[in-house]
C-alpha positions as CSV (number, residue, x, y, z in Angstrom):
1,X,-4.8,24.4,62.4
2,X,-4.3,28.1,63.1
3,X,-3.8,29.0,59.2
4,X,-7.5,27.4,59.1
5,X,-9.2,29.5,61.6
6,X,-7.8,32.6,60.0
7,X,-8.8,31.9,56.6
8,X,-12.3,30.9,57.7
9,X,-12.2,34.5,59.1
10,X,-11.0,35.8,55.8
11,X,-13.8,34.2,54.6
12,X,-16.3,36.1,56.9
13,X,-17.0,33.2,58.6
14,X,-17.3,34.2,62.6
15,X,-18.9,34.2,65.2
16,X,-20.9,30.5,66.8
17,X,-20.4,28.8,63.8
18,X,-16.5,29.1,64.4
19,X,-17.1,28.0,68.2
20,X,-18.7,25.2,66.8
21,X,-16.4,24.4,64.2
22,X,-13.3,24.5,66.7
23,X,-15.4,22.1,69.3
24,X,-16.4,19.7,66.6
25,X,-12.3,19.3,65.4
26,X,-10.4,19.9,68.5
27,X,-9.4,17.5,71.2
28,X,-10.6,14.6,69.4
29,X,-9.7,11.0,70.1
30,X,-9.7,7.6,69.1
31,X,-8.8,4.0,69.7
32,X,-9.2,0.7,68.0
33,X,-10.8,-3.4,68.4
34,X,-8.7,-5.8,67.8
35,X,-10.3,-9.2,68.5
36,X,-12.8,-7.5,71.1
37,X,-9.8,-5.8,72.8
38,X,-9.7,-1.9,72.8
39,X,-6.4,0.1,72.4
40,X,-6.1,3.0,74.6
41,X,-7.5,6.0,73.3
42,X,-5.3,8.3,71.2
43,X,-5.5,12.1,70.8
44,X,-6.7,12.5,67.1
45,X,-4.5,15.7,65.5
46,X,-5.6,16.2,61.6
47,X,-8.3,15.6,59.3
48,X,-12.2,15.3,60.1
49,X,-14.7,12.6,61.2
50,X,-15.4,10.0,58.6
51,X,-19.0,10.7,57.2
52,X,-19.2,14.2,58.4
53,X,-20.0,16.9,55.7
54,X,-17.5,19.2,56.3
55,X,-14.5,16.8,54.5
56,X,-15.7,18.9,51.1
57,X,-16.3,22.2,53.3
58,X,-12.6,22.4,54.8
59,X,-11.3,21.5,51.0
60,X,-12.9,24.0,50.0
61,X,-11.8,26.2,52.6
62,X,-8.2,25.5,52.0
63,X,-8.0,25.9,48.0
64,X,-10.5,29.1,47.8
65,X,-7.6,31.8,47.5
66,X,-5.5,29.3,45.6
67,X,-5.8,31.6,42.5
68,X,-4.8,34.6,44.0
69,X,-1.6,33.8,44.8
70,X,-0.5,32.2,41.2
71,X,1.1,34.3,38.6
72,X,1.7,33.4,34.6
73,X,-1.0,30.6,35.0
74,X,-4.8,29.7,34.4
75,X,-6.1,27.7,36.8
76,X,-9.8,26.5,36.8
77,X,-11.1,25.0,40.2
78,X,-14.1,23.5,39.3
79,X,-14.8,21.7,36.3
80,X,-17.8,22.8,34.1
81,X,-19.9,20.4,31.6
């Protein structure tokens, strides 16, 4: 996730609210029921807590600069009405 945290800085986002972004997506874990028996927990590496609002935030994130790198080609990233 290091390409993350540096475009985030790109992005002029610093400071706490990158503290608290690394806390809420590092050194996460999970396990799993299976007829009332748990698994043992796992070490969760990639994506980000179901429900949570930042699924759209780190997708946007990710494909803000997509444009700057393309040549010969139009691309429109959000759809208008």
């Amino acid at each position: 996730m290091p390409y993350y945290w540096k475009k985030l800085e790109t992005m002029g986002v610093k400071g706490n609210i990158t503290k608290w972004l690394r806390s809420f997506l590092t050194d996460r874990q999970q396990q799993v029921a299976v007829n009332g028996v748990l698994s043992q927990m796992a070490p969760v590496k990639s994506g980000v807590p179901q429900a949570s609002v930042l699924g759209p935030f780190r997708f946007h994130v990710m494909i803000n600069d997509i444009d700057s790198s393309t040549i010969h080609s139009k691309i429109t990233c959000f759809a208008g009405v």
